[in-house]
SEGU-248793 format. One record per residue (C-alpha): y, x, z; chain. Coordinates in nm, 3 decimals. Each point is the difference from the previous one (the first is absolute). Layout:
N
+---------+---------+---------+------+
|   north |    east |      up | unit |
+---------+---------+---------+------+
|       Y |       X |       Z |    A |
...
+---------+---------+---------+------+
//
This chain:
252
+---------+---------+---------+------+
|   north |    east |      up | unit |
+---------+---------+---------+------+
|  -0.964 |  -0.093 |   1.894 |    A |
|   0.139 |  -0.027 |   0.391 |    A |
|   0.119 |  -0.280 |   0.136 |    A |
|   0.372 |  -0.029 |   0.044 |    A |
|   0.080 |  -0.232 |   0.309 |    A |
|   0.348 |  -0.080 |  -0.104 |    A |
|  -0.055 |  -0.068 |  -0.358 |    A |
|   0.200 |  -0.336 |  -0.027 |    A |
|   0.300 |   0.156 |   0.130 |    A |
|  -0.048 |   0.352 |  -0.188 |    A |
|  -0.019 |  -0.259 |  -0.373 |    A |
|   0.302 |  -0.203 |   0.137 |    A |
|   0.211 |   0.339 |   0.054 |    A |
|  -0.141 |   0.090 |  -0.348 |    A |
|   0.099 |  -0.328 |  -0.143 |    A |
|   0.388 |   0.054 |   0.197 |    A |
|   0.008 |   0.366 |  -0.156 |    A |
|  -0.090 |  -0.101 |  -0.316 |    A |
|   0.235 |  -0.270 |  -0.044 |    A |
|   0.233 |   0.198 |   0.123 |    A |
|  -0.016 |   0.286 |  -0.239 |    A |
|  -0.027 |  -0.255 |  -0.307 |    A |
|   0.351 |  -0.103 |   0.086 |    A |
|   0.112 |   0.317 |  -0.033 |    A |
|   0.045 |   0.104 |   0.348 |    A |
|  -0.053 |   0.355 |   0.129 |    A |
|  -0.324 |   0.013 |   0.233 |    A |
|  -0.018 |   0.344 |   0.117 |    A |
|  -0.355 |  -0.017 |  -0.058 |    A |
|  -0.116 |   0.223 |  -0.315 |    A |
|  -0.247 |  -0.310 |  -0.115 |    A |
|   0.286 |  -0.236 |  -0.004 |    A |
|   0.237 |   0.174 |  -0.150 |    A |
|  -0.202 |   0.089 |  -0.290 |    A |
|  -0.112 |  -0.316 |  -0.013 |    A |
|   0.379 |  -0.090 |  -0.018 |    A |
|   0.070 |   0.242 |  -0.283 |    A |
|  -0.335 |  -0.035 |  -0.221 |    A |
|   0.053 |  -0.428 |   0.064 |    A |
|   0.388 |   0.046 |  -0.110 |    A |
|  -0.082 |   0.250 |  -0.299 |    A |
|  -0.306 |  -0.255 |  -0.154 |    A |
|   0.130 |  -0.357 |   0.092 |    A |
|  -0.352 |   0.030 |   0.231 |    A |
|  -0.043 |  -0.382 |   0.074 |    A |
|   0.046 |  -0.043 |   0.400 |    A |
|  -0.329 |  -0.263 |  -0.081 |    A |
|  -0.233 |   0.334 |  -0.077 |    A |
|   0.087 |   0.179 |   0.340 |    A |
|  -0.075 |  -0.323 |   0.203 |    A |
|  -0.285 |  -0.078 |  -0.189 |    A |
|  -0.103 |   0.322 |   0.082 |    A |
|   0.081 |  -0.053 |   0.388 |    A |
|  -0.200 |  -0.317 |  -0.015 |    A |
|  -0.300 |   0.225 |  -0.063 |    A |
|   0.057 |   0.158 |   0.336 |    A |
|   0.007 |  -0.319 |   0.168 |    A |
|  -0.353 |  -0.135 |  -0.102 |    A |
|  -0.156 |   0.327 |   0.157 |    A |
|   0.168 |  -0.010 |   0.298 |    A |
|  -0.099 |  -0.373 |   0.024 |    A |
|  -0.338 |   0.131 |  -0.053 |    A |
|  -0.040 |  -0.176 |  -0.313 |    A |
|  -0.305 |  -0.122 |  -0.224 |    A |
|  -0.060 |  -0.107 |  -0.316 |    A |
|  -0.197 |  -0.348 |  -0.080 |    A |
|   0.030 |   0.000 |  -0.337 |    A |
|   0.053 |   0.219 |  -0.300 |    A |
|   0.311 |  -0.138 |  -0.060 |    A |
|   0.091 |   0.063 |   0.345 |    A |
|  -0.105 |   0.377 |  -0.026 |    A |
|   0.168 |   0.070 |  -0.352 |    A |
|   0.343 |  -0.151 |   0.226 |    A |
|  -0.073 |   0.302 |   0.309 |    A |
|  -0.070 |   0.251 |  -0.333 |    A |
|   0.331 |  -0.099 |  -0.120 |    A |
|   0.175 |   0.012 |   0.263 |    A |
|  -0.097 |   0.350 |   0.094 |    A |
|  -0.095 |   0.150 |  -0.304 |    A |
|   0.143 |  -0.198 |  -0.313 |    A |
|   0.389 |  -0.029 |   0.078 |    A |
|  -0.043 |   0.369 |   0.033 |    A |
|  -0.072 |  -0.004 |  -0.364 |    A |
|   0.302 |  -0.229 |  -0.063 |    A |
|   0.233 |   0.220 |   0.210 |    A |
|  -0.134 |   0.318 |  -0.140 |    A |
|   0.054 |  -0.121 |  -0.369 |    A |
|   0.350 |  -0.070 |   0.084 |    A |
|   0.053 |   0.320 |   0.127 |    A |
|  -0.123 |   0.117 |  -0.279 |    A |
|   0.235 |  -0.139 |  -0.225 |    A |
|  -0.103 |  -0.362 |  -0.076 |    A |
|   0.204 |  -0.311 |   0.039 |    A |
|  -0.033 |  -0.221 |   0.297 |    A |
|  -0.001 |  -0.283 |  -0.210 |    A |
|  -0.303 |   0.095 |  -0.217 |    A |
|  -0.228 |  -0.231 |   0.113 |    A |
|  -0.269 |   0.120 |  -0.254 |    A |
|   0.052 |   0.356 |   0.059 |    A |
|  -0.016 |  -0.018 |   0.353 |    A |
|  -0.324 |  -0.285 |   0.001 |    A |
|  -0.151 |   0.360 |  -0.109 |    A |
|   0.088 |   0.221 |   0.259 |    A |
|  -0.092 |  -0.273 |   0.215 |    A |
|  -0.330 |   0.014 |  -0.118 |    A |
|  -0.057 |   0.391 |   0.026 |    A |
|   0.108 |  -0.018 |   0.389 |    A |
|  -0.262 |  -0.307 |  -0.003 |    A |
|  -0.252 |   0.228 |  -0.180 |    A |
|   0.018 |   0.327 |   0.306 |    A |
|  -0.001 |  -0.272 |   0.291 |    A |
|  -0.335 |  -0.209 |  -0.101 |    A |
|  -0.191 |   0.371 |  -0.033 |    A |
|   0.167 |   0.172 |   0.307 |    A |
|  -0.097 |  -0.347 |   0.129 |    A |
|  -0.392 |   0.043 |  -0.129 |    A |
|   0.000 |   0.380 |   0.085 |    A |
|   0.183 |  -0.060 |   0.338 |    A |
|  -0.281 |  -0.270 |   0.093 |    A |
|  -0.166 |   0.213 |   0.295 |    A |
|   0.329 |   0.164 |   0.129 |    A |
|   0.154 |  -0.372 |   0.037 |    A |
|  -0.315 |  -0.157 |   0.159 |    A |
|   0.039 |   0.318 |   0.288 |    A |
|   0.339 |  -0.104 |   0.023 |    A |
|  -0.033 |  -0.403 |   0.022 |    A |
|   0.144 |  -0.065 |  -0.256 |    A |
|  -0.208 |  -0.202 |  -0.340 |    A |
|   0.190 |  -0.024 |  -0.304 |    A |
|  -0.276 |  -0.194 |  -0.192 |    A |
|   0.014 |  -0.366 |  -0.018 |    A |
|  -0.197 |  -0.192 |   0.242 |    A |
|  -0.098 |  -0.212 |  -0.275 |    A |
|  -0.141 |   0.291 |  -0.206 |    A |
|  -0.199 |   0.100 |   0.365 |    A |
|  -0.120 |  -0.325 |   0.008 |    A |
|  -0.147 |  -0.050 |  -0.292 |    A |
|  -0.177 |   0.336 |   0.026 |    A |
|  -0.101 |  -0.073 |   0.351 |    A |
|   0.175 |   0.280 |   0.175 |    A |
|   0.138 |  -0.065 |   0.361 |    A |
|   0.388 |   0.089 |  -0.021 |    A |
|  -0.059 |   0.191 |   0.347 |    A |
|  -0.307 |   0.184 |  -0.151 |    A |
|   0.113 |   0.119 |  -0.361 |    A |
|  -0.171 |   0.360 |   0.034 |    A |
|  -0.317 |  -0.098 |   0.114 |    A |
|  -0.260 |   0.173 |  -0.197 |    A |
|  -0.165 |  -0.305 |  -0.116 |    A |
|   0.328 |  -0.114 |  -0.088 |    A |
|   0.049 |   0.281 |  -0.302 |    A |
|  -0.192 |  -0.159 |  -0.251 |    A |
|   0.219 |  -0.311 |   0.001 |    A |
|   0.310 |   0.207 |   0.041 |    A |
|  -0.074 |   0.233 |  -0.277 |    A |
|   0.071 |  -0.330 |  -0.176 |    A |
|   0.285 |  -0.089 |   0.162 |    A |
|   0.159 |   0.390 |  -0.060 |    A |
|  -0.052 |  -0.059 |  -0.414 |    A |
|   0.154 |  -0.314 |  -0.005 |    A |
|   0.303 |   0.192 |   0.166 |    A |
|  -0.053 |   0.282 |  -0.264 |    A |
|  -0.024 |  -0.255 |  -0.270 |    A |
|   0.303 |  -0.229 |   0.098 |    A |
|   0.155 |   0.375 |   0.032 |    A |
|  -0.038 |   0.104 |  -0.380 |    A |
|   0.121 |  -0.304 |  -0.088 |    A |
|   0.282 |   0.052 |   0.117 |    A |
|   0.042 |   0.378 |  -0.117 |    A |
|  -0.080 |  -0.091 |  -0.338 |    A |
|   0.334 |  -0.251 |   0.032 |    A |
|   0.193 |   0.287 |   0.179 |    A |
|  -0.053 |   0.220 |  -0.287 |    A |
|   0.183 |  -0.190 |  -0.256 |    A |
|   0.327 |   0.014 |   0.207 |    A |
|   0.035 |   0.377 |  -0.019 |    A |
|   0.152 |  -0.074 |  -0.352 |    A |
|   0.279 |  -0.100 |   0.199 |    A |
|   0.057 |   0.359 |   0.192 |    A |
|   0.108 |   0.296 |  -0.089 |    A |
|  -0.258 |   0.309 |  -0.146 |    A |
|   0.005 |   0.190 |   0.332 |    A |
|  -0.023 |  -0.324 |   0.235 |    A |
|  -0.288 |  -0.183 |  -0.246 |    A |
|  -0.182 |   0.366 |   0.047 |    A |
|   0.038 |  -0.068 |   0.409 |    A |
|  -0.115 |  -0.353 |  -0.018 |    A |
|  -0.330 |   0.034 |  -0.233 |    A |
|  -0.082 |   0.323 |   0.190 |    A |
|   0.019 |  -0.241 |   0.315 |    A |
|  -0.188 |  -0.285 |  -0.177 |    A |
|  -0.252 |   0.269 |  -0.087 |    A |
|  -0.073 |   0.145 |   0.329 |    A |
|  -0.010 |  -0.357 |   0.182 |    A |
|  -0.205 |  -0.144 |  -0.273 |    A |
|  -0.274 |   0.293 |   0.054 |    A |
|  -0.006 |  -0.070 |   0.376 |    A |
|  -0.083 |  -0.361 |  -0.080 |    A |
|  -0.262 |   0.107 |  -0.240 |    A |
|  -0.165 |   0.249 |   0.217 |    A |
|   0.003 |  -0.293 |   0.258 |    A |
|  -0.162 |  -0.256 |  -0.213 |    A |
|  -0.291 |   0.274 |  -0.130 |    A |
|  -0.110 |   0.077 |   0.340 |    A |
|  -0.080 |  -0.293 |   0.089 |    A |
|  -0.127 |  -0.031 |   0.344 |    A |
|   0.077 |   0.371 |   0.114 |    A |
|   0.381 |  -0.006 |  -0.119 |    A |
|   0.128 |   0.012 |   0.373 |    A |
|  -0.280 |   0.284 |   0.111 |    A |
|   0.308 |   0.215 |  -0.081 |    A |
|   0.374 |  -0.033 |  -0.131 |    A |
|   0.002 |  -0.032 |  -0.356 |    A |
|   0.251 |   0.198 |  -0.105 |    A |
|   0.085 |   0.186 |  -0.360 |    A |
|  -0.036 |   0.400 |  -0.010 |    A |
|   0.334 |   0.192 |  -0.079 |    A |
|  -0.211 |   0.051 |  -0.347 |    A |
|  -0.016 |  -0.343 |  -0.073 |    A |
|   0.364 |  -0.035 |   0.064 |    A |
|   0.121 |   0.336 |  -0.205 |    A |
|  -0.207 |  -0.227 |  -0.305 |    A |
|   0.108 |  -0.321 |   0.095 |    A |
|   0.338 |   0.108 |  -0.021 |    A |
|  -0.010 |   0.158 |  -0.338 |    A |
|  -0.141 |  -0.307 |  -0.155 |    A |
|   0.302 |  -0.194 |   0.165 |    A |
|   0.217 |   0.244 |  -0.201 |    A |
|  -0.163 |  -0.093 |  -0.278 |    A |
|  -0.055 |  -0.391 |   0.044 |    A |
|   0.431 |   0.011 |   0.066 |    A |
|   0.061 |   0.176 |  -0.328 |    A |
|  -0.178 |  -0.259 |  -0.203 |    A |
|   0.052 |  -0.321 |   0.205 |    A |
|   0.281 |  -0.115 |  -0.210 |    A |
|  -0.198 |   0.027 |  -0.286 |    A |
|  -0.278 |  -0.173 |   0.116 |    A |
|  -0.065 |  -0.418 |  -0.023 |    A |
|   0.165 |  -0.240 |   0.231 |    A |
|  -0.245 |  -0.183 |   0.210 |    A |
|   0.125 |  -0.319 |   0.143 |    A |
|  -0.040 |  -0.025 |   0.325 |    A |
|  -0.298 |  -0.233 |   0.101 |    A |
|   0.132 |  -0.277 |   0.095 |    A |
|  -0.274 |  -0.085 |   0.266 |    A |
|   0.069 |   0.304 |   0.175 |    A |
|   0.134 |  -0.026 |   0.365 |    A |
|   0.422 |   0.025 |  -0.053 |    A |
|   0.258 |   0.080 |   0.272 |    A |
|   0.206 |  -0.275 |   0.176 |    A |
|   0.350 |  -0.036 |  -0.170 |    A |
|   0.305 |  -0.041 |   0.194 |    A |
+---------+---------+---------+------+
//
């Protein structure tokens, strides 16, 4: 959560490197290079890593959100072409748009609750990832977020992240017929664990940033067994289309 003073020119090296190591040159750098193999060995579209870099880029520019729209654009650029590069990792095709709409949406899903969870840590560290449109309309100062007579109104503001956050899990869920047994057990055991953070943020209302909410190694030991179990029946289970008012990823 420091500030970096030379962020521009640390993302334009990263931009270089990555560039670089998509052409298939030799870095010398472990990141790179792996990135060269895994991007050679998947067809990883170039588009994903950038995207990905262009996430970097609205935090060192100290970014903010107006709008929802403009939010669900920062989640996806740091959170939900993770998703799409992780499902081709995992074995899907770069050109499956539907498959990988999915995966967008589970990398969508963790962002908007580490987002609501995170609220406190980010407000210490200047930074606001809710809209200033949302604050707005609640009445909450963008410089004064964690005032105490600020947490009813944010409370709101938290469960409409949580809610806009299941949404988007539910959608994630359905792509897992897609994967593999062992990587659909890894990606609902994921979706579970986020999705309980969100929910734990949403129930406690005003005192959700008194402490971390977290999930006790318990809670992940049985999260993680019903993951096993949700990825040996997914293919068995109805096809939901995907809502088509949900929030989708730019294509390029």
């Amino acid at each position: 959560m420091s500030v970096v003073e030379d962020a521009p020119e640390r993302i334009a090296a990263m931009a270089t490197l990555t560039d670089a190591a998509l052409a298939g040159r030799v870095i010398g750098l472990p990141a790179f290079d792996a990135l060269r193999l895994v991007a050679a060995e998947t067809r990883l579209p170039a588009r994903f890593a950038h995207d990905l870099i262009q996430g970097f880029r609205l935090d060192a520019e100290g970014w903010r959100p107006r709008t929802e729209a403009d939010l669900f654009t920062y989640c996806y650029h740091v959170a939900g072409v993770v998703g799409c590069m992780m499902a081709v990792v995992m074995g899907v095709s770069p050109d499956d748009a539907a498959v990988l709409d999915r995966a967008c949406d589970l990398g969508m899903a963790f962002q908007l609750a580490n987002i609501a969870r995170d609220v406190g840590e980010d407000a210490a560290a200047g930074r606001c990832y809710l809209p200033t449109d949302w604050l707005a309309d609640t009445g909450i100062a963008a410089d004064a977020v964690m005032a105490p007579a600020n947490r009813p109104a944010l409370a709101t503001l938290a469960r409409r992240l949580t809610t806009r956050a299941a949404a988007f899990e539910a959608s994630a869920r359905m792509g897992t017929r897609a994967l593999s047994l062992r990587s659909a057990w890894a990606v609902l055991a994921a979706a579970e664990i986020y999705g309980a953070i969100g929910r734990k943020v949403a129930d406690r209302g005003e005192r959700a940033w008194d402490a971390r909410v977290t999930t006790s190694a318990l809670d992940k030991l049985r999260f993680i067994a019903r993951a096993r179990a949700g990825a040996r029946r997914r293919a068995t289970e109805p096809e939901v289309p995907r809502d088509p008012d949900l929030w989708t990823r730019p294509r390029g």
